[in-house]
C-alpha positions in Angstrom: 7.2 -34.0 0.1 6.8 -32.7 4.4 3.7 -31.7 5.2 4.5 -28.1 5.4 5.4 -28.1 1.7 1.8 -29.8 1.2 0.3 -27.4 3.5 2.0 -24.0 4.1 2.3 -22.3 7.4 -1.2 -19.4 7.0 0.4 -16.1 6.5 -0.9 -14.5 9.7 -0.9 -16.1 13.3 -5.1 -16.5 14.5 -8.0 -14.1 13.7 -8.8 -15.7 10.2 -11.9 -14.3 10.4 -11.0 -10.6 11.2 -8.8 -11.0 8.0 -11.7 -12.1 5.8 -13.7 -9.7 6.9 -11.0 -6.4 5.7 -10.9 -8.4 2.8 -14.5 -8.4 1.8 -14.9 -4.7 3.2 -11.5 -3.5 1.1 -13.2 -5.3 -1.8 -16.7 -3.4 -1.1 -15.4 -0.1 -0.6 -13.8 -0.3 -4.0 -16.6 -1.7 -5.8 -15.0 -5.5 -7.1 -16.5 -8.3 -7.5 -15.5 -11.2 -5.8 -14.5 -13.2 -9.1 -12.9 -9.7 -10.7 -10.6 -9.6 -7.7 -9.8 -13.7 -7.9 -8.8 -13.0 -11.8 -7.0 -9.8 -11.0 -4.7 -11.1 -8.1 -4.3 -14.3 -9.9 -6.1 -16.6 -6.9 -8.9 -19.0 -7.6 -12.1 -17.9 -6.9 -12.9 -20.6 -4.3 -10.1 -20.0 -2.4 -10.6 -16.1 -1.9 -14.4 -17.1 -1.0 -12.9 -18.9 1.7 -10.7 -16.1 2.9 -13.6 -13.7 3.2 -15.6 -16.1 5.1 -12.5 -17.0 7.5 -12.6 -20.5 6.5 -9.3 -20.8 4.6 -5.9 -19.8 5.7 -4.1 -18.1 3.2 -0.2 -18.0 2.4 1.7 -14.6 2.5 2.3 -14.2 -1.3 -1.8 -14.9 -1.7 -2.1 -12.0 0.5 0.2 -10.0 -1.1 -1.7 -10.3 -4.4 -4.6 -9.5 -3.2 -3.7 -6.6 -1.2 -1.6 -5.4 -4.2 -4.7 -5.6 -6.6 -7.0 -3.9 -3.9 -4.0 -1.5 -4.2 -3.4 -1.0 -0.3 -0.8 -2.0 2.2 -0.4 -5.7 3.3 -1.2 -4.5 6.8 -4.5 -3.4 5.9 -5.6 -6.9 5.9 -4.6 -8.1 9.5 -4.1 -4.7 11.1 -6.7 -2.8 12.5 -4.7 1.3 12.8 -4.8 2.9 16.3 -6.7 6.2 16.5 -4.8 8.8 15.6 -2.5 10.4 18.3 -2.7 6.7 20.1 0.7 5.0 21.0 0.6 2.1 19.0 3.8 1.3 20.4 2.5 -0.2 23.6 -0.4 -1.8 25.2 -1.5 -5.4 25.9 -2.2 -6.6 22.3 0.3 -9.2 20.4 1.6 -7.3 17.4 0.8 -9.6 14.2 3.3 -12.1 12.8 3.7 -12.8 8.7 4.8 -16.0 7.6 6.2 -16.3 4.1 8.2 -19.2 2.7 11.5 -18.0 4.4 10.4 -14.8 6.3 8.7 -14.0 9.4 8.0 -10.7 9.6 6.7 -9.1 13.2 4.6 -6.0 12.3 5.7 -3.0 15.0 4.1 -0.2 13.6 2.3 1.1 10.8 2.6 5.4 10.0 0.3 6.9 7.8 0.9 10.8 6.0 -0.9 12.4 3.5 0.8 10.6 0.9 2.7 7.4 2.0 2.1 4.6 4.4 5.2 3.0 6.0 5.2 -0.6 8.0 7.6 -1.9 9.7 8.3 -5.4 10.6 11.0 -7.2 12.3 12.2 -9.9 10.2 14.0 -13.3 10.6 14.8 -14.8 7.2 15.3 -19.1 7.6 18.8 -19.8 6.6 18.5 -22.5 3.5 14.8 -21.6 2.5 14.8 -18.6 -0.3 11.5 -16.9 -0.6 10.2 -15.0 -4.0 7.3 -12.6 -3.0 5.5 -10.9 -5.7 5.7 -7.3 -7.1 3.5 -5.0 -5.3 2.0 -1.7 -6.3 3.6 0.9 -8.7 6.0 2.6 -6.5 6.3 0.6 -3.2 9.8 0.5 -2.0 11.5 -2.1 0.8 14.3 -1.0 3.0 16.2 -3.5 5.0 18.6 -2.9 8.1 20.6 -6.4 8.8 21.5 -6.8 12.3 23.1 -10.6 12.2 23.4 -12.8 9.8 24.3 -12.1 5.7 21.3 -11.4 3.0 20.5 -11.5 -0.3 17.7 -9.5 -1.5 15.9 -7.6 -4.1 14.6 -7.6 -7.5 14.3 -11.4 -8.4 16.9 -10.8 -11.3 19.9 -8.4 -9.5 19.4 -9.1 -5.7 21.5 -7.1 -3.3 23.8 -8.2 -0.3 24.0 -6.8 2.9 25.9 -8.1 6.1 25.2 -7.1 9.8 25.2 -3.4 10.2 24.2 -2.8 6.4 21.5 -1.4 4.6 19.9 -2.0 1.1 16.7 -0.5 -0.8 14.9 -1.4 -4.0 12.0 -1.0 -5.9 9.8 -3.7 -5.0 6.7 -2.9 -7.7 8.6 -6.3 -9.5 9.0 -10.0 -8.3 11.9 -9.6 -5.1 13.9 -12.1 -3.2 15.0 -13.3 0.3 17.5 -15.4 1.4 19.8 -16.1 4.2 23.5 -16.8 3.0 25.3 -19.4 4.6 23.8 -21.6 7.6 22.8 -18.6 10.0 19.4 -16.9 9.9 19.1 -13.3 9.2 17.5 -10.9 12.0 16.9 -7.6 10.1 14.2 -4.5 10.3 12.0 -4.2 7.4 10.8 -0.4 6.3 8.1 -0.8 3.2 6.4 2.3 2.0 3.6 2.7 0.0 2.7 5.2 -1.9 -1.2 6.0 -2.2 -2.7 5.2 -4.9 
């Protein structure tokens, strides 16, 4: 077993502590207990104490449980939003970079209407390295523009294929899929809206 197997890349690049901090507050605001969330998203308890006090790195899919039981956009938790009317767009601060099994997702933007919340990330996918993410909240949906490469994605039991120029959607409130076909990695755009809940 490599040691990245035995210890997988954190989910976010830096500001561990920013991250447990939304977590804890996202938790507050809705009134769960620590151990009530743990159970929920299906983490140990230990291990989400850690997050909350920045002490422990977690992996993409542990963040996307969490977030999906707090019943809130994965961004909330390592994205603080611009003021409204801001350009979000530019300025001197990094966007944040996801790390999943197989993805890298770049976060670009997040847009926020009365009803829906959209992110969107740039994406590689690792050619030979598939990646199952969990289901997220009732009603989330992923949209995926490939610009190079060949991908297979979707619902963990009838993933879709789309080649460079292509485009595929699916309801992604069940377990999902990504993978690079062949030996090339995937560049694509990643749309995911969330309805509120």
């Amino acid at each position: 077993m490599d040691s990245e197997a035995q210890h997988p890349r954190p989910a976010v690049d830096g500001g561990m502590a920013d991250i447990g901090r939304r977590v804890r507050r996202l938790r507050e605001e809705r009134g769960i207990s620590l151990s009530a969330l743990a159970r929920g998203a299906g983490v140990g308890k230990a291990t989400l104490s850690g997050l909350e006090n920045g002490i422990r790195n977690p992996t993409l899919e542990t963040l996307w449980a969490i977030t999906t039981e707090l019943g809130v956009p994965l961004a909330m938790a390592f994205h603080t939003p611009a003021p409204e009317g801001s350009d979000t767009t530019s300025g001197g601060s990094r966007p944040p970079v996801v790390h999943g099994t197989a993805v890298e997702g770049t976060l670009l933007q997040v847009f926020e209407d009365a009803e829906v919340t959209y992110e969107l990330y740039r994406l590689v996918i690792r050619a030979g390295t598939p990646q199952v993410s969990p289901a997220h909240h009732e009603g989330v949906t992923e949209h995926v523009t490939v610009f190079a490469g060949t991908l297979s994605a979707g619902p963990a039991g009838a993933p879709l294929r789309a080649g460079p120029g292509e485009h595929i959607s699916w309801r992604s409130d069940v377990p999902h899929t990504y993978a690079a076909l062949g030996d090339q990695d995937v560049q694509a755009g990643l749309l995911i809206r969330y309805p509120r809940r």
